[in-house]
N, C-alpha and C positions, 0 to 999 in steps of 0.2 A: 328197231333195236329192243324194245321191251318184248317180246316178244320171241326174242332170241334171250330172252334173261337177262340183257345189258339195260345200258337207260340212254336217253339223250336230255338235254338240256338248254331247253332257248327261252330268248327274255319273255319278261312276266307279258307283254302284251300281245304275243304273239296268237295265243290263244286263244283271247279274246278281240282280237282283229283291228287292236287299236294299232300297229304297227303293220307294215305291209313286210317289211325285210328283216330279219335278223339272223345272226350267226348262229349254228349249232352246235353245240360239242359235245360228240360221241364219245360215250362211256362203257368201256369191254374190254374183253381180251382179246388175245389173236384170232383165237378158235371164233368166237363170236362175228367179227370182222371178216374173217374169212366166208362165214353163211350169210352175213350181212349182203358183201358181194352178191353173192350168187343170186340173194331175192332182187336186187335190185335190176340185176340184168333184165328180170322181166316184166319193170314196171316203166310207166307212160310218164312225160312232161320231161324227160331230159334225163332223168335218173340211170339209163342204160350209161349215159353219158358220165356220170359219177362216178358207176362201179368201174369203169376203165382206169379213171385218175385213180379210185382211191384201190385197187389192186398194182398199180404204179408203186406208190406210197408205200404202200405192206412192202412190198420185195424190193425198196432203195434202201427202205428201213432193217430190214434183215439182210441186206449184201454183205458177205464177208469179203469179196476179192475183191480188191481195188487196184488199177493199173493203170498208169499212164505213159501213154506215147508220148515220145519228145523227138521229131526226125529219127534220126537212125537210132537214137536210145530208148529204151523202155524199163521204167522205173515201175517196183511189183511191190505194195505197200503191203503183204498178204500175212509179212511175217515181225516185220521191225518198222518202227517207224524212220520216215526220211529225215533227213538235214539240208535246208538251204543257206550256203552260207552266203553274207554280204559284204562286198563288195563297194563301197560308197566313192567316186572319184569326182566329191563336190567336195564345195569349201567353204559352206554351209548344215553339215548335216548335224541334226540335233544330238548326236549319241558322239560327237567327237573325233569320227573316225574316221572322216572323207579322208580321199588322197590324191584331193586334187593337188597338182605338181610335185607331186612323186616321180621318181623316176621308174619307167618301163618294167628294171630291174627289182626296185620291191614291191611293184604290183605282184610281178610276177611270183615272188617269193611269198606274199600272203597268201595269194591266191594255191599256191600248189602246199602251203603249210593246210588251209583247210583242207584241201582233199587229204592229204594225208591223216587227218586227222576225224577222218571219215563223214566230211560232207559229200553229197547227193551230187548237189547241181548248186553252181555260183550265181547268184544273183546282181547284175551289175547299172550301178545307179549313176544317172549323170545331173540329175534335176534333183534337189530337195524336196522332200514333201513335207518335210514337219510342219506344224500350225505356221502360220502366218510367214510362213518359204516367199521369195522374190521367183516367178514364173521368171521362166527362160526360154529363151527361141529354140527350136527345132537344131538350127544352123550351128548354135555354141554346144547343144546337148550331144549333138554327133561328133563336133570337135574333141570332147571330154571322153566318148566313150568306146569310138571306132580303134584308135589307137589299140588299146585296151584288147580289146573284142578279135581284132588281130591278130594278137601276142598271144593272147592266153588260147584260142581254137590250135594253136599251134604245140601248144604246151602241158596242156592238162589233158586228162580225158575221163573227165566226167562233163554233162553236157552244158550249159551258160543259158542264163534268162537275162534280159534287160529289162529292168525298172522302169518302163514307161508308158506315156498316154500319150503320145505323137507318131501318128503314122508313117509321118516322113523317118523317124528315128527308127522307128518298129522296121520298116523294110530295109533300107540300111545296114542293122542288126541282121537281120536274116538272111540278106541278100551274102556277108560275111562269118554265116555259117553258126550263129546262132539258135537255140533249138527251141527257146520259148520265150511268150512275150507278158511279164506281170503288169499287168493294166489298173493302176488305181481306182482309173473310172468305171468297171465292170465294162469294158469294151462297147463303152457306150458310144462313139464315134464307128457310122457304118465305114468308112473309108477301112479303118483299124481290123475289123473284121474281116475283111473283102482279103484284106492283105494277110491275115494269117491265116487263111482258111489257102490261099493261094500259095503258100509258102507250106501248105501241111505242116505247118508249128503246131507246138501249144501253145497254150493258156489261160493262166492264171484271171479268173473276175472275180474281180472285189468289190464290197460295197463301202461308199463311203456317205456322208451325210453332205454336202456342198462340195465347198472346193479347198483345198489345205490353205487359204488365204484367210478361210473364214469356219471352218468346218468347228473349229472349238470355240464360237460365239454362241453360248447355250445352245449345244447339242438338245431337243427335244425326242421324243416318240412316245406313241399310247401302248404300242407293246415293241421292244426292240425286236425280238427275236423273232414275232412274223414281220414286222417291217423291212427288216434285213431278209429273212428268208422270201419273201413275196420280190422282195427288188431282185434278188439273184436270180430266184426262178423268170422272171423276165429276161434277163439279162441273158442265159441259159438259154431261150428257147428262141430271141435273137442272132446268136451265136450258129444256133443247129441251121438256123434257117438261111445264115450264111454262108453254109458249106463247112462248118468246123463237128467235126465227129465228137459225141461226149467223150470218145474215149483220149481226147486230146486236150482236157480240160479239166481244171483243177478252180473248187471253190473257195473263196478267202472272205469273213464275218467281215475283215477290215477293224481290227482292235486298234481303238485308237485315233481314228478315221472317222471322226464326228461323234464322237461316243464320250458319255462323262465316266469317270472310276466306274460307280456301278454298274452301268449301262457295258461299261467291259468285261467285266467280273458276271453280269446275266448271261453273255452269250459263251465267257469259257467255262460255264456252270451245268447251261443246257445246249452244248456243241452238238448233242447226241443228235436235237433236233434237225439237224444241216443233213442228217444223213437220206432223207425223204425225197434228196435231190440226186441220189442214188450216183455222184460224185466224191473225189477223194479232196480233203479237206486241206489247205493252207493255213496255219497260225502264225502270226509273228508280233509277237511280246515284247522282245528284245529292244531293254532300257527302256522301255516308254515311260510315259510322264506319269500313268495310275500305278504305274510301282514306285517310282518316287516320292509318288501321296502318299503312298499307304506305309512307304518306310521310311520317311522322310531323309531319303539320302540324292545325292546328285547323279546324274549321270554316270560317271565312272564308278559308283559305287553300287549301279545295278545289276552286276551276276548274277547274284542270289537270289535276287527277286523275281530276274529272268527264268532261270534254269526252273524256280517254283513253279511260275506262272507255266512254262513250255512245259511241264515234266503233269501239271493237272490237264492242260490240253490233250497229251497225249492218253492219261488215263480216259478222257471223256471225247476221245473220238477221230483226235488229231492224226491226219496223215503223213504229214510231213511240216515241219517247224521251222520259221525264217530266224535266224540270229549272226548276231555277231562272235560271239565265244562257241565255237565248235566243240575245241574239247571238254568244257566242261558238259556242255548236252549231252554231248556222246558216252561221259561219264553215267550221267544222271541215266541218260536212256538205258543203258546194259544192263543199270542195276530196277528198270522198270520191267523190263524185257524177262530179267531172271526171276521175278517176283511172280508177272504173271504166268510164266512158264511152268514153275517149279510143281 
């Protein structure tokens, strides 16, 4: 790198050989990185090995088109960003809004109000996940959300994801003509894998920090945002090796998902980071608990903080954003859209 006019930087003992391992962090610009590559291709001890990854890197980090397959739909993030809207048909869910024992009929009527309202693709939850949620069986979560899943492939046409980390649910959904499957646990269950890769779905991997029983018991880490991004990229290269195409995959930070206020607030700060994984990003804000820290209002009084939080995501990377209030996004979005256009 010095040598190239750039610099690098590794701990004090590395120099002096009191430390065998340390981290590097390369300091330059594109142009530098770009020649950096090229020498390393021809040096010994693994480093041809490096310049592969870190020429990956460069070009995930500058991709502008982003697309994602969903079965027969295909969502092009190249120009606007998306809208997921949700869907909750539990009678636990922290933002108020489940609809478990609703009847068919105003599912059906919210659900075709967000599309008209220009949501993407409906996201459909039958299991809570908020902090310290009551786990539920496979057998009740399908009773909750099959009905549903039904109704709506019949009735909308924009394409449906279900909210879950149960295989037996995930095929189920799909086997009913659902087109993606959002995995809290970054599809850390090979079975879950096996099955959407078999199903040519998408899917959503998220990172979260344990398990939503226990996930907000002092969230720790030494750096969030490799933390998170080293666990996706695992997750990621489990998935490929499953048989699921990147281009049927969509990455999510998990806001909220073992993470304290700030620890939320670092990753919608530095989102840009995520892009290295050369994937179209998921955000989802909507009502969570660090906007009610930070404005001290309750649930039903998070819009604003919402539409904030989603509307800085999408400046900083976001491809597509999970919420509950469509129109006001959709607002928010037009007027981000004509900002950056103009």
């Amino acid at each position: 790198m010095l040598s190239l006019g750039a610099d690098a930087a590794v701990a004090e003992g590395a120099l002096t050989g009191k430390i065998k391992k340390t981290s590097c962090i390369l300091i330059g610009n594109l142009s530098q990185f770009l020649r950096l590559n090229e020498k390393l291709k021809l040096q010994p001890f693994g480093l041809n090995g490096l310049a592969e990854q870190l020429k990956e890197v460069l070009d995930n980090y500058n991709k502008i088109n982003f697309t994602l397959e969903l079965g027969r739909y295909k969502l092009n993030f190249n120009k606007e960003v998306a809208i997921m809207g949700i869907l909750n048909i539990t009678p636990d869910s922290f933002s108020g809004d489940g609809l478990y024992g609703c009847s068919l009929d105003r599912i059906r009527e919210i659900a075709e109000q967000m599309s008209a309202e220009g949501a993407d693709c409906i996201d459909i939850g039958g299991e809570s996940s908020r902090p310290g949620a009551r786990a539920i069986s496979a057998k009740e979560e399908i009773a909750r959300v099959l009905p549903v899943i039904k109704m709506l492939t019949k009735k909308i046409k924009i394409p449906l994801s279900v909210d879950t980390y149960k295989p037996e649910v995930a095929k189920v959904a799909l086997d009913n003509g659902v087109s993606m499957i959002n995995d809290i646990t970054g599809l850390s269950n090979e079975k879950m894998r096996r099955i959407i890769a078999k199903f040519k779905a998408a899917a959503v991997i998220m990172h979260m920090q344990g398990r939503p029983q226990t996930m907000q018991v002092n969230p720790h880490y030494q750096d969030v945002c490799a933390e998170v991004l080293d666990y996706l990229e695992q997750r990621v290269n489990q998935a490929v090796e499953a048989g699921i195409p990147r281009s049927r995959m969509m990455i999510d930070p998990g806001i909220g998902f073992g993470k304290t206020v700030e620890h939320n607030l670092i990753l919608l700060k530095k989102l840009k980071m995520f892009y290295s994984l050369g994937l179209p990003i998921l955000v989802g804000c909507s009502r969570k608990s660090f906007i009610g820290k930070l404005l001290n209002v309750e649930v039903n009084q998070r819009v604003l903080g919402t539409l904030s939080a989603s509307l800085v995501a999408a400046q900083n990377g976001a491809h597509m954003l999970r919420v509950h209030d469509v129109k006001e996004l959709k607002q928010g979005l037009k007027i981000l859209q004509a900002i950056r256009t103009v």
